[in-house]
PyMOL Python script that loads the backbone (N, CA, C, O; Angstrom):
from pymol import cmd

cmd.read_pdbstr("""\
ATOM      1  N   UNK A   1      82.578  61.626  98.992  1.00  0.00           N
ATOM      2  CA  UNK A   1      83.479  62.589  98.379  1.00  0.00           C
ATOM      3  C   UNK A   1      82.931  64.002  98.603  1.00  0.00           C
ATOM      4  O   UNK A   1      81.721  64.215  98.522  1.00  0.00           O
ATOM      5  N   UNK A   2      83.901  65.061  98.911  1.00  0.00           N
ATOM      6  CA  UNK A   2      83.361  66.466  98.995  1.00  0.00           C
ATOM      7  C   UNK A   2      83.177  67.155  97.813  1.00  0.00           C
ATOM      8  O   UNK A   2      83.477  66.754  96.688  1.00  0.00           O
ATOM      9  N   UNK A   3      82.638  68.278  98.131  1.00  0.00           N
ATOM     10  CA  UNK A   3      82.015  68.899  96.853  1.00  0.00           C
ATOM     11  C   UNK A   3      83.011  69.651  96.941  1.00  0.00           C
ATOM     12  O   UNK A   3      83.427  69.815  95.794  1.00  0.00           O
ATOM     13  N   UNK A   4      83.999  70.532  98.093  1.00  0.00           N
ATOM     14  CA  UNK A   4      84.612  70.891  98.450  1.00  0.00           C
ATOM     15  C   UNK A   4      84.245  72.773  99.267  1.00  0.00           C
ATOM     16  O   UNK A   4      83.106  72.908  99.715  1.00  0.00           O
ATOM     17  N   UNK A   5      84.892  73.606  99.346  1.00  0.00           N
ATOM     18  CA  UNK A   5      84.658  74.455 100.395  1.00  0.00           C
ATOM     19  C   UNK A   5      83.135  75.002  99.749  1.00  0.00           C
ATOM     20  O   UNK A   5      82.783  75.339  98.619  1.00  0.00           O
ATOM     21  N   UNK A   6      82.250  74.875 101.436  1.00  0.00           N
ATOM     22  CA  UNK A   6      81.405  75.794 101.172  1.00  0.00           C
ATOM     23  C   UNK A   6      81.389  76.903 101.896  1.00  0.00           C
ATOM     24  O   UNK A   6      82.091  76.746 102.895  1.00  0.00           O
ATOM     25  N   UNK A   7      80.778  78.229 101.830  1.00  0.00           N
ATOM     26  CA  UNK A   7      80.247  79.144 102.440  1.00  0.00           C
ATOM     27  C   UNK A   7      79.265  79.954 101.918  1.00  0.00           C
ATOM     28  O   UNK A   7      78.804  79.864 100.780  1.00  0.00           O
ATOM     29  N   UNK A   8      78.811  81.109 103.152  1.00  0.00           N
ATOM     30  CA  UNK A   8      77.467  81.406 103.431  1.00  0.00           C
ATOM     31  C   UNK A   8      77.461  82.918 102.893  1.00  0.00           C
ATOM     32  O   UNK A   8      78.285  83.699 103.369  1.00  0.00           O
ATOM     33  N   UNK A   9      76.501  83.379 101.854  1.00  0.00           N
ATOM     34  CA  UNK A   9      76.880  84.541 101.620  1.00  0.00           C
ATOM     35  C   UNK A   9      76.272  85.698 102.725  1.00  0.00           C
ATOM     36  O   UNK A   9      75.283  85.519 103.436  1.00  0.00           O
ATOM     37  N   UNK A  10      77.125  86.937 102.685  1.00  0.00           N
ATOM     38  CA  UNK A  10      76.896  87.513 104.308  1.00  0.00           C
ATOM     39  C   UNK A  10      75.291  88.534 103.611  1.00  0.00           C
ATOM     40  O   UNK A  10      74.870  89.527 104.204  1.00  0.00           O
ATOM     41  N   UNK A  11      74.687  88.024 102.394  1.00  0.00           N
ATOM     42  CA  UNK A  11      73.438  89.277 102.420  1.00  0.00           C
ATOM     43  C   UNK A  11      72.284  87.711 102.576  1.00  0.00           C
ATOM     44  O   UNK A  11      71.681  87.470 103.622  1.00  0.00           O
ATOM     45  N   UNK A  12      72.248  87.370 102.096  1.00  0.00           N
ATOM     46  CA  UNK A  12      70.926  86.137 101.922  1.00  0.00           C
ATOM     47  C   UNK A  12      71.282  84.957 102.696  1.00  0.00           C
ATOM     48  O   UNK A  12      70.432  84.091 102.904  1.00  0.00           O
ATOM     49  N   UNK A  13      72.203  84.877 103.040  1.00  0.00           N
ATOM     50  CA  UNK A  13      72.649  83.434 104.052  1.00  0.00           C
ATOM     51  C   UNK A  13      72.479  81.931 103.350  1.00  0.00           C
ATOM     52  O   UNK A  13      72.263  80.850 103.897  1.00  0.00           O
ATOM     53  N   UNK A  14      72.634  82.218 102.103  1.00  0.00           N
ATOM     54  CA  UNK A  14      72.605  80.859 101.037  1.00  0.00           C
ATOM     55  C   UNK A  14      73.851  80.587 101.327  1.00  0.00           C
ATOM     56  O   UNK A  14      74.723  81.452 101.399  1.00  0.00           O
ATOM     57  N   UNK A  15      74.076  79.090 101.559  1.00  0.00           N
ATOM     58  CA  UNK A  15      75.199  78.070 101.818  1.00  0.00           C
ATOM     59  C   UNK A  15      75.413  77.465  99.779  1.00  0.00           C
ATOM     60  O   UNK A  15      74.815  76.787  98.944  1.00  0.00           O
ATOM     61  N   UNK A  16      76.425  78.142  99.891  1.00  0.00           N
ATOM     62  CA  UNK A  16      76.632  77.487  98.610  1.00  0.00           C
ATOM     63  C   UNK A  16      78.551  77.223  98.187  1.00  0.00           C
ATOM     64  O   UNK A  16      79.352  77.888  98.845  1.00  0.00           O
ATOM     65  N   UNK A  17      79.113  76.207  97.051  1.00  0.00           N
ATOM     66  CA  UNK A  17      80.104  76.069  96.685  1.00  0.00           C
ATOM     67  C   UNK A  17      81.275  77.196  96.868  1.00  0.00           C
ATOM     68  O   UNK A  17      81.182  78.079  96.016  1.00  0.00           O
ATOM     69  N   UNK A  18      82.345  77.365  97.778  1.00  0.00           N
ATOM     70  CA  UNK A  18      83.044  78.574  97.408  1.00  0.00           C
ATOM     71  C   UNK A  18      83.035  79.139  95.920  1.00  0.00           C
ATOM     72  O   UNK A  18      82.703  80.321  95.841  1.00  0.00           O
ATOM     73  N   UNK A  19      83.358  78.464  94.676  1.00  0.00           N
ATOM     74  CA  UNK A  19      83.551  78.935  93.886  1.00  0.00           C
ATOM     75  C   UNK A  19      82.347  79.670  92.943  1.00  0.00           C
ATOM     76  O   UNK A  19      82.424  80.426  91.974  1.00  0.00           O
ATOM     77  N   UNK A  20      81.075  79.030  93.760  1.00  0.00           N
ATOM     78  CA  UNK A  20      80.170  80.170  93.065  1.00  0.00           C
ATOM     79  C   UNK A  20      80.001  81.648  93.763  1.00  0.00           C
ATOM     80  O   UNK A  20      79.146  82.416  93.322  1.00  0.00           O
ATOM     81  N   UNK A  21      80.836  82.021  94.861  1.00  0.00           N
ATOM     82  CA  UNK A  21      81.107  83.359  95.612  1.00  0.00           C
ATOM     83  C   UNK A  21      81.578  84.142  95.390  1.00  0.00           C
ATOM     84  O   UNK A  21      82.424  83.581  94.693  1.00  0.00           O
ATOM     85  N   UNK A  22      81.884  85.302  95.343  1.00  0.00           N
ATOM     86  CA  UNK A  22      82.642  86.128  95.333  1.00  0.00           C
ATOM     87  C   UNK A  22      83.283  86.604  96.565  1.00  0.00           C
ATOM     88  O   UNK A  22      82.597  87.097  97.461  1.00  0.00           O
ATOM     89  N   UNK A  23      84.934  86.452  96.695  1.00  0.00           N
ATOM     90  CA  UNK A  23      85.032  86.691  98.192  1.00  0.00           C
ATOM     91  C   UNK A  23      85.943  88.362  98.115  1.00  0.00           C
ATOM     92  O   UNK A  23      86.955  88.751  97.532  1.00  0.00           O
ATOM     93  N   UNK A  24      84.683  89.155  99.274  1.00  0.00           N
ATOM     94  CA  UNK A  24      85.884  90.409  99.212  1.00  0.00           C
ATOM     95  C   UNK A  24      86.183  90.155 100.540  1.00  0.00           C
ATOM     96  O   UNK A  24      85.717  89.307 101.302  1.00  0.00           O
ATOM     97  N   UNK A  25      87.512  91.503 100.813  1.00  0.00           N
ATOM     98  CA  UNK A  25      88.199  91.472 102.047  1.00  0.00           C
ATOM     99  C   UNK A  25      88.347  92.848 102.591  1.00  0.00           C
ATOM    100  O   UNK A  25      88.445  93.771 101.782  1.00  0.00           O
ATOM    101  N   UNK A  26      88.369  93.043 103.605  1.00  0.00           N
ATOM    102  CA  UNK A  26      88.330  94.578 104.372  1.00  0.00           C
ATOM    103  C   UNK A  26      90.184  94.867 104.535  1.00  0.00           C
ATOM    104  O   UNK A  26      90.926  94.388 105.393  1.00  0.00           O
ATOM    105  N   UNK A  27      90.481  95.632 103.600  1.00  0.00           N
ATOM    106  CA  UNK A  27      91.601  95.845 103.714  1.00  0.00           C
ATOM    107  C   UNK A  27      92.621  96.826 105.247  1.00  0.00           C
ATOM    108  O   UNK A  27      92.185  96.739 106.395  1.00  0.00           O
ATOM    109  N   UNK A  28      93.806  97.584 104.958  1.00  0.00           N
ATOM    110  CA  UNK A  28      94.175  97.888 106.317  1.00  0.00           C
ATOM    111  C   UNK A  28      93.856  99.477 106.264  1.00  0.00           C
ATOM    112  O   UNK A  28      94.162 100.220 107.197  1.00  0.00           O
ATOM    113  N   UNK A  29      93.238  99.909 105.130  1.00  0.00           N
ATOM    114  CA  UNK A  29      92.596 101.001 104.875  1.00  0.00           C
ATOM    115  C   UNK A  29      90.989 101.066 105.318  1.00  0.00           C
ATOM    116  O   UNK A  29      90.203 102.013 105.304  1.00  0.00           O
ATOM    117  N   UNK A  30      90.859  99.993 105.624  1.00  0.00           N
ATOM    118  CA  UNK A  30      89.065 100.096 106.052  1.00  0.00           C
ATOM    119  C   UNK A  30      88.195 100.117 104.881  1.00  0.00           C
ATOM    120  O   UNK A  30      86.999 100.404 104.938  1.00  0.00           O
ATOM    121  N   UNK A  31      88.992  99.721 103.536  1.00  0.00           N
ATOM    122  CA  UNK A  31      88.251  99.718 102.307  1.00  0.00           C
ATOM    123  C   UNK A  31      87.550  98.351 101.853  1.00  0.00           C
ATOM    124  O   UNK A  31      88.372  97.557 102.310  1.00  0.00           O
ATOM    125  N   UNK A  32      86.836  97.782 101.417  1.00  0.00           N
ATOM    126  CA  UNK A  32      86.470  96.730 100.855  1.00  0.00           C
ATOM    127  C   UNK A  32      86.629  96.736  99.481  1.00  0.00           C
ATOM    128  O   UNK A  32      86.299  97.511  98.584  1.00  0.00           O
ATOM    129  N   UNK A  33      87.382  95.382  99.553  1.00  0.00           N
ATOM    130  CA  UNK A  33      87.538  95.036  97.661  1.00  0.00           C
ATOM    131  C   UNK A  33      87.432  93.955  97.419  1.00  0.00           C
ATOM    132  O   UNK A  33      87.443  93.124  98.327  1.00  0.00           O
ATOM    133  N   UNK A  34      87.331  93.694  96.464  1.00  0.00           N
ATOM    134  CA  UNK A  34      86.871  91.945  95.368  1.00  0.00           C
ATOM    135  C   UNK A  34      88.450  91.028  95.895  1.00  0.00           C
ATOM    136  O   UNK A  34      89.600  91.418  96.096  1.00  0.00           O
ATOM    137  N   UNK A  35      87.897  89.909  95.959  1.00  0.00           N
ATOM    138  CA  UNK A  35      89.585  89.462  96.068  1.00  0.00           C
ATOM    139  C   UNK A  35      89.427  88.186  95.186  1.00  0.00           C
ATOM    140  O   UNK A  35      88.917  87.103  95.473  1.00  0.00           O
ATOM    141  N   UNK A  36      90.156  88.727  93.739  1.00  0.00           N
ATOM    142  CA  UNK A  36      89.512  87.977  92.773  1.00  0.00           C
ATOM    143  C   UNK A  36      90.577  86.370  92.493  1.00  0.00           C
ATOM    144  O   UNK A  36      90.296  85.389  91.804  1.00  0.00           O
ATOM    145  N   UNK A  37      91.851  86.649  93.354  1.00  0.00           N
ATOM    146  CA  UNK A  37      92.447  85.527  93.816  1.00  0.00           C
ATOM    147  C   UNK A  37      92.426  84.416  94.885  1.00  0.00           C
ATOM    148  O   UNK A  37      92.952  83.308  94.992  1.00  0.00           O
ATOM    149  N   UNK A  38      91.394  85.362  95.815  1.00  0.00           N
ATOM    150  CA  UNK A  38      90.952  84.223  96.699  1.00  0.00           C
ATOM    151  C   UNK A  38      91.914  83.788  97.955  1.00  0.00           C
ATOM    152  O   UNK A  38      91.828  82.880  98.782  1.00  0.00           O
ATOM    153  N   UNK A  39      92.702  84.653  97.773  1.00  0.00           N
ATOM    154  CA  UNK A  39      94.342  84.586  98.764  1.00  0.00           C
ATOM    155  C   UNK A  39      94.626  86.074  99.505  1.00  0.00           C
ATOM    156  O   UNK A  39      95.599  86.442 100.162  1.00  0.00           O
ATOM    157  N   UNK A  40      93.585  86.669  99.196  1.00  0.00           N
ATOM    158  CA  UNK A  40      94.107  88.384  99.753  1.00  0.00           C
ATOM    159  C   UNK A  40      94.300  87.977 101.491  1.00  0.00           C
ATOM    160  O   UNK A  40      93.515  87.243 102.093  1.00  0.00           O
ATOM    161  N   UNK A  41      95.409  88.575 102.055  1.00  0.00           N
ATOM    162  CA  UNK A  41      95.313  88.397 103.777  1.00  0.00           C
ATOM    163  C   UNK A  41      93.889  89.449 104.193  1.00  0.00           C
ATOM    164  O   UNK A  41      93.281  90.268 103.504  1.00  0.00           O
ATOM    165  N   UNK A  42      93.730  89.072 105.398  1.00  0.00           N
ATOM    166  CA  UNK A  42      92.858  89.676 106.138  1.00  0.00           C
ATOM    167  C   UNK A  42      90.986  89.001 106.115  1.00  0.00           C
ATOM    168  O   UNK A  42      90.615  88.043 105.436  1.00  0.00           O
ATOM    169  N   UNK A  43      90.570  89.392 106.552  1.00  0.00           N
ATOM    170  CA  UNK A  43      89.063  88.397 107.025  1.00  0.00           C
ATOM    171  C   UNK A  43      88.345  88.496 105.737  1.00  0.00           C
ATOM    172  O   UNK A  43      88.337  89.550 105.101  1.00  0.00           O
ATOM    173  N   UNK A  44      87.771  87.476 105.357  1.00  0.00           N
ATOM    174  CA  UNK A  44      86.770  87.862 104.029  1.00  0.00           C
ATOM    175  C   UNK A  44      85.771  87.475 104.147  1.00  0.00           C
ATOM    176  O   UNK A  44      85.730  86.440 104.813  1.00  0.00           O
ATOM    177  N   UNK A  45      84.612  87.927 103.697  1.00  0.00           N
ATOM    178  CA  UNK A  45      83.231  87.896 103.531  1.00  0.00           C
ATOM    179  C   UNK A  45      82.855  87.220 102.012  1.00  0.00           C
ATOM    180  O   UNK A  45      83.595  87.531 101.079  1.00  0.00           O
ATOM    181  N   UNK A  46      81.944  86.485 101.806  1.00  0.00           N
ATOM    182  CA  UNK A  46      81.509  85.848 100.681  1.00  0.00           C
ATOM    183  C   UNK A  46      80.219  86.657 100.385  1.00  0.00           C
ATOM    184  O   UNK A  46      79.429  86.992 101.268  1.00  0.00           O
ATOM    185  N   UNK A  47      80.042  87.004  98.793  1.00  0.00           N
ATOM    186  CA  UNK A  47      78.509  87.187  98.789  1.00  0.00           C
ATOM    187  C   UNK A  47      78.154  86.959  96.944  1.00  0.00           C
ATOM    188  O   UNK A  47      78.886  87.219  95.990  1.00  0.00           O
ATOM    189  N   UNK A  48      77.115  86.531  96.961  1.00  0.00           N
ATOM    190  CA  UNK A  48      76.029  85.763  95.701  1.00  0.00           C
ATOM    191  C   UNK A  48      76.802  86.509  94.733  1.00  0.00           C
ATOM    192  O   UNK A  48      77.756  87.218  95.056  1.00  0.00           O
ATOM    193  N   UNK A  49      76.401  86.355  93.570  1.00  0.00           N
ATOM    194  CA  UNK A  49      76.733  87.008  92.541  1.00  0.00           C
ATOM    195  C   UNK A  49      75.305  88.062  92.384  1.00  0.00           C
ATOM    196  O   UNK A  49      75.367  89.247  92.054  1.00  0.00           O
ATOM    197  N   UNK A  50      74.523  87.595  92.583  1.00  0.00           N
ATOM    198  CA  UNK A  50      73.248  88.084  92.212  1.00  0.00           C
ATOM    199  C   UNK A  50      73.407  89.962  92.505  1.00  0.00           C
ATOM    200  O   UNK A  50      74.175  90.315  93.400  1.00  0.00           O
ATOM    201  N   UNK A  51      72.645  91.036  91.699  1.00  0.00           N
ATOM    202  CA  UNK A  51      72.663  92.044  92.011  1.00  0.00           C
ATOM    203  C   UNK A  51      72.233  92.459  93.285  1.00  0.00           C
ATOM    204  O   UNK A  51      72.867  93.333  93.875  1.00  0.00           O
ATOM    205  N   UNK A  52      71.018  91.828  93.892  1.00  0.00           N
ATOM    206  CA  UNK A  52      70.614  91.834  95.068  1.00  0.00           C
ATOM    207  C   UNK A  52      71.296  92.224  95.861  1.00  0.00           C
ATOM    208  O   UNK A  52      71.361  93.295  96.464  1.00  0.00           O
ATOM    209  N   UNK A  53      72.093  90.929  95.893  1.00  0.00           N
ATOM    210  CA  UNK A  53      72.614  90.214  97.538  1.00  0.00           C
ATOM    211  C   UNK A  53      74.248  91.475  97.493  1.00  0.00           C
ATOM    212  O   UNK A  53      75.139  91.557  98.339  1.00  0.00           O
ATOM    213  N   UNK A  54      74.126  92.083  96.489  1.00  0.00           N
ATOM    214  CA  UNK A  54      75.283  93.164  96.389  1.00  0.00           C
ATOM    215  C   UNK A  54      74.693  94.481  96.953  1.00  0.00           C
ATOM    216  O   UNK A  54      75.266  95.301  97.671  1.00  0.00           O
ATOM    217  N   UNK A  55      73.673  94.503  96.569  1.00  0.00           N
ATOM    218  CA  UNK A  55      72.794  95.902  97.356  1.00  0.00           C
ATOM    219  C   UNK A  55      72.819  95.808  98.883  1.00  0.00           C
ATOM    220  O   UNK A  55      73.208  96.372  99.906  1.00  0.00           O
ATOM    221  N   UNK A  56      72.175  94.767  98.414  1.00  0.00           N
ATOM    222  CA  UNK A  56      72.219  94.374 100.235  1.00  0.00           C
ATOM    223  C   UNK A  56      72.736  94.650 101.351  1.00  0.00           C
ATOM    224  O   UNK A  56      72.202  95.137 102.348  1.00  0.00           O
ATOM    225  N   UNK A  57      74.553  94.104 101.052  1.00  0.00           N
ATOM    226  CA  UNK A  57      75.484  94.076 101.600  1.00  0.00           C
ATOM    227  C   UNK A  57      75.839  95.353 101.745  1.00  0.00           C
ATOM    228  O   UNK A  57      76.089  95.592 102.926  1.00  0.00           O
ATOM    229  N   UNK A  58      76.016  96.635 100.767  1.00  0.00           N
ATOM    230  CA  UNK A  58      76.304  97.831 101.176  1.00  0.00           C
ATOM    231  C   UNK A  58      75.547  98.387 101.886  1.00  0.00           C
ATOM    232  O   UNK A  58      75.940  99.165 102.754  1.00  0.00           O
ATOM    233  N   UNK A  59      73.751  98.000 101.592  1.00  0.00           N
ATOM    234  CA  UNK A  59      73.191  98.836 102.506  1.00  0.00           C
ATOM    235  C   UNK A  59      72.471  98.592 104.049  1.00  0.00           C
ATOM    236  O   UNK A  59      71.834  99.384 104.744  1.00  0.00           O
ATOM    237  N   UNK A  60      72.955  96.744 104.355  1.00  0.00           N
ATOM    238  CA  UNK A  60      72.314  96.628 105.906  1.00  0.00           C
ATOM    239  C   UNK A  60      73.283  96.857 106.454  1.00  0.00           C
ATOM    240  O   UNK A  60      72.922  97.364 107.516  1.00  0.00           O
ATOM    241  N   UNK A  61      74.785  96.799 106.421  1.00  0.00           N
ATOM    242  CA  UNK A  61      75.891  96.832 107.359  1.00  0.00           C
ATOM    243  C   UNK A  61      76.334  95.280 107.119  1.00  0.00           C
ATOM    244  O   UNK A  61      77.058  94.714 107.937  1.00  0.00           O
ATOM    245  N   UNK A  62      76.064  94.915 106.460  1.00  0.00           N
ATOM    246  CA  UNK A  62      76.234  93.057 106.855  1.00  0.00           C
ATOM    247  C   UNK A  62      78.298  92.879 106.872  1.00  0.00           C
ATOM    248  O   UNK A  62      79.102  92.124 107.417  1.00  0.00           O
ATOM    249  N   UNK A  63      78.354  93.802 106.144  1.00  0.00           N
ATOM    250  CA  UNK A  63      80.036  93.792 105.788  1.00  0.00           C
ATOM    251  C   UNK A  63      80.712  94.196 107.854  1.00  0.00           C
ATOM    252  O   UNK A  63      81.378  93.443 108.565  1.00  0.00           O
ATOM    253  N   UNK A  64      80.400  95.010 108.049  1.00  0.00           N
ATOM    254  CA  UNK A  64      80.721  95.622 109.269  1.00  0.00           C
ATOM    255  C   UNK A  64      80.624  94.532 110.553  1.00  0.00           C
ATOM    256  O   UNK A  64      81.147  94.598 111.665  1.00  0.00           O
ATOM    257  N   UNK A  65      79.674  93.418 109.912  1.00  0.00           N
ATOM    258  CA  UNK A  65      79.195  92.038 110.815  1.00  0.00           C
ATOM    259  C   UNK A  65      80.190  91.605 110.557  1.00  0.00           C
ATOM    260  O   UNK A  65      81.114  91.703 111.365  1.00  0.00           O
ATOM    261  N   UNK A  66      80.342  91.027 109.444  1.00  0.00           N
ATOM    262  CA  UNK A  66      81.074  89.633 108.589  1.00  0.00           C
ATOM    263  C   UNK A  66      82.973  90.507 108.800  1.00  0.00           C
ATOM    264  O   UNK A  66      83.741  89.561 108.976  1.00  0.00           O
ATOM    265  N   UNK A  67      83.348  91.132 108.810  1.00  0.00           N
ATOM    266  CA  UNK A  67      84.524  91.781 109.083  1.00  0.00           C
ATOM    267  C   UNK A  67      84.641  91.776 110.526  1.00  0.00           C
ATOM    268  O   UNK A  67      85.677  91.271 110.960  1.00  0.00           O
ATOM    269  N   UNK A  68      83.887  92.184 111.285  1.00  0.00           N
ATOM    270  CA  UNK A  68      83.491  92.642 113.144  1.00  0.00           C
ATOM    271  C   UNK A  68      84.728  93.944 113.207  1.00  0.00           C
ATOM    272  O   UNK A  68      85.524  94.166 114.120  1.00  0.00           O
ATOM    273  N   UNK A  69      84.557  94.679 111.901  1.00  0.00           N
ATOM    274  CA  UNK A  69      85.170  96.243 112.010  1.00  0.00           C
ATOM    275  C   UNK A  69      84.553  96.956 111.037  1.00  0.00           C
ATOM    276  O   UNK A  69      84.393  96.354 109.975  1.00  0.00           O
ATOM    277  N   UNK A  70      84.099  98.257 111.116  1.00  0.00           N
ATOM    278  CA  UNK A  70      83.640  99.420 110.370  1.00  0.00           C
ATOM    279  C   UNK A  70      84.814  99.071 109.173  1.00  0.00           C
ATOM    280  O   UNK A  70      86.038  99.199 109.135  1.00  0.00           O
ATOM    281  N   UNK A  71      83.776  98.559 108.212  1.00  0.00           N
ATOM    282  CA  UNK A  71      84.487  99.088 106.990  1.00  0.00           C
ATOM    283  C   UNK A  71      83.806  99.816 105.762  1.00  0.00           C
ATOM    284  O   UNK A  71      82.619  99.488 105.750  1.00  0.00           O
ATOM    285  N   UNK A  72      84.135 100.775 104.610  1.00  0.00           N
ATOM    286  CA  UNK A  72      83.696 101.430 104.035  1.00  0.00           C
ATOM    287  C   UNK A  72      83.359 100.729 102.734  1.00  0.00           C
ATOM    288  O   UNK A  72      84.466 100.373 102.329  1.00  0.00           O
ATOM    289  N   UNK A  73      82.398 100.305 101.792  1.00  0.00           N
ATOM    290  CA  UNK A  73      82.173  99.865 100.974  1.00  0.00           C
ATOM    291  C   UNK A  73      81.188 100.488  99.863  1.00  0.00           C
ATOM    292  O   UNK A  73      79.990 100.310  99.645  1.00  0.00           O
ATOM    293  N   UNK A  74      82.378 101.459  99.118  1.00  0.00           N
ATOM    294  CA  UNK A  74      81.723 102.689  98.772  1.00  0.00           C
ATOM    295  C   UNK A  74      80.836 102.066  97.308  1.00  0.00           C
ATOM    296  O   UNK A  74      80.689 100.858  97.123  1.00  0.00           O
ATOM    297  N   UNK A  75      80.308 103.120  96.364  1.00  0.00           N
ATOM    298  CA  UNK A  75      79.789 102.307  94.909  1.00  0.00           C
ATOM    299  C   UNK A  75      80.450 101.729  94.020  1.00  0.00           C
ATOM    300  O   UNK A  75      80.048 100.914  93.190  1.00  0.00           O
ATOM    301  N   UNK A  76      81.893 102.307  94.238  1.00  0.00           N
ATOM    302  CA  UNK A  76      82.943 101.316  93.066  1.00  0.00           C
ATOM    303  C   UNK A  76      83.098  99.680  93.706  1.00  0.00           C
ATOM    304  O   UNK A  76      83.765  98.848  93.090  1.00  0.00           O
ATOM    305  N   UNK A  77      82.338  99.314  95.120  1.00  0.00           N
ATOM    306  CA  UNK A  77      82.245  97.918  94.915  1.00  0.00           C
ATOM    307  C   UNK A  77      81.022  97.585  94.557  1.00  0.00           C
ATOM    308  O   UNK A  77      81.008  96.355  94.525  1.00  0.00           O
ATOM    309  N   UNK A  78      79.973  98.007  94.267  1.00  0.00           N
ATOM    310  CA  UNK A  78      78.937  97.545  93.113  1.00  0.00           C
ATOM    311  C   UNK A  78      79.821  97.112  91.937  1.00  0.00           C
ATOM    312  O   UNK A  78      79.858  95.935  91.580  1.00  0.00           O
ATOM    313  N   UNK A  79      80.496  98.027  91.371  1.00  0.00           N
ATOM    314  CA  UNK A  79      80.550  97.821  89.674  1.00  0.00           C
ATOM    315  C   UNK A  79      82.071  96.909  90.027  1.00  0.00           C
ATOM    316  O   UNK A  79      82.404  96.012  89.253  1.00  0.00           O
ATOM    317  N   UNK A  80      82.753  97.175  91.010  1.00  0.00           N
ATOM    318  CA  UNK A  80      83.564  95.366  90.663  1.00  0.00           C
ATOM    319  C   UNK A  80      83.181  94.752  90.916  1.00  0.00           C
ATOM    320  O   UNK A  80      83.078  93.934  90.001  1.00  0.00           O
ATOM    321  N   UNK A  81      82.648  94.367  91.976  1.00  0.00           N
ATOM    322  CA  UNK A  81      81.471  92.888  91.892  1.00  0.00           C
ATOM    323  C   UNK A  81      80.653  92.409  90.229  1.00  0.00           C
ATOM    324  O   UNK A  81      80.724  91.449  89.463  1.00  0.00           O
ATOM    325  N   UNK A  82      79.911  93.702  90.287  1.00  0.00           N
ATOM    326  CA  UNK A  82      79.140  93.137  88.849  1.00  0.00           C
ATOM    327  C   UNK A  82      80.059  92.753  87.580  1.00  0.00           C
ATOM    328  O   UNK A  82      79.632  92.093  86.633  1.00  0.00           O
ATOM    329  N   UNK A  83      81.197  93.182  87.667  1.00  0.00           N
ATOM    330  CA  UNK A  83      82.081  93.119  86.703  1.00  0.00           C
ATOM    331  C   UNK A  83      82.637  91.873  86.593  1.00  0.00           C
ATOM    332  O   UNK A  83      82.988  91.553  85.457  1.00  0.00           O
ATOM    333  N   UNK A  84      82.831  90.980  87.600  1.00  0.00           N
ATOM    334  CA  UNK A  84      83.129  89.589  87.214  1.00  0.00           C
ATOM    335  C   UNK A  84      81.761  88.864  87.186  1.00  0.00           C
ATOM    336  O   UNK A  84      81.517  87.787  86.641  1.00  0.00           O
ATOM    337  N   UNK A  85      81.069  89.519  87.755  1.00  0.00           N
ATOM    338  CA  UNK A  85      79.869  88.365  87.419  1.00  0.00           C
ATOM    339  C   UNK A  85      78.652  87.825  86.313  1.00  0.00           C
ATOM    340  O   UNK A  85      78.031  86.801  86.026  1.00  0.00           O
ATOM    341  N   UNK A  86      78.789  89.470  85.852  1.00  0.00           N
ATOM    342  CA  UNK A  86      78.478  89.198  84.334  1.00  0.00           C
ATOM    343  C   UNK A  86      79.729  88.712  82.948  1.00  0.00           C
ATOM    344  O   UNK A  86      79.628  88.269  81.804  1.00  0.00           O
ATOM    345  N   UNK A  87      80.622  89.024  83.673  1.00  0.00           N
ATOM    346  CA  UNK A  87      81.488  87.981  82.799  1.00  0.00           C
ATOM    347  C   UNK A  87      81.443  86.707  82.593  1.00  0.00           C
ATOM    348  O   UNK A  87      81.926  86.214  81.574  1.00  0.00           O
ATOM    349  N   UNK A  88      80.693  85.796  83.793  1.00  0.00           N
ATOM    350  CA  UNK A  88      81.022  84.886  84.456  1.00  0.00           C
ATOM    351  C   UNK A  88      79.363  84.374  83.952  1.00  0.00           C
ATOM    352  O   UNK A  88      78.754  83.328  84.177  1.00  0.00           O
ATOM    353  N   UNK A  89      78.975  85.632  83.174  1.00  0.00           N
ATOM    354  CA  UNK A  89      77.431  84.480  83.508  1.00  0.00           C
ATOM    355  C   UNK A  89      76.980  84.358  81.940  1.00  0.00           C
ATOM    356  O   UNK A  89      75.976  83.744  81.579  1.00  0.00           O
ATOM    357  N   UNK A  90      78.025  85.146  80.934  1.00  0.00           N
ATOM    358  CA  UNK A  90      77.509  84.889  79.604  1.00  0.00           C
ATOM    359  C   UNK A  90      77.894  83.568  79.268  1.00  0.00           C
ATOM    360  O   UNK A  90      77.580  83.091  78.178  1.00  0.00           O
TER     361      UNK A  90
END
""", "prot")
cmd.dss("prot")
cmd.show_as("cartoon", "prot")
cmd.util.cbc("prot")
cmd.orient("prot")
């Protein structure tokens, strides 16, 4: 029996359950946002909940990989990321 979808988050490369991910998506603005439905069109990137693996991602380029287009992922995606995930962790 499956556990069901996994993927790889694009800062630490941990293979884990989709639903412990957060998946954003590079919109047609070149913006990155949370896609807290999991259905947004366009390519999405998975990454940890952890504060880390959120630093990370804004600051190696890993988004610009995991998209394969310049996208902008300014500080208001720190605080939506963290915003479901400390919801999510009390």
């Amino acid at each position: 029996m499956s556990a069901g979808p996994i993927r790889t988050c694009v800062a630490c490369r941990s293979v884990r359950p989709k639903r412990e991910l957060i998946r954003l998506v590079c919109g047609d603005d070149n913006r990155v946002r949370v896609d807290s439905t999991g259905r947004a069109p366009g390519r999405g990137a998975y990454v940890c909940r952890s504060p880390g693996c959120v630093k990370a991602v804004q600051n190696r380029g890993r988004l610009a990989h995991a998209f394969r287009k310049s996208c902008e992922a300014g500080i208001d995606l720190s605080e939506e990321v963290r915003g479901p995930w400390r919801r999510e962790s009390r």
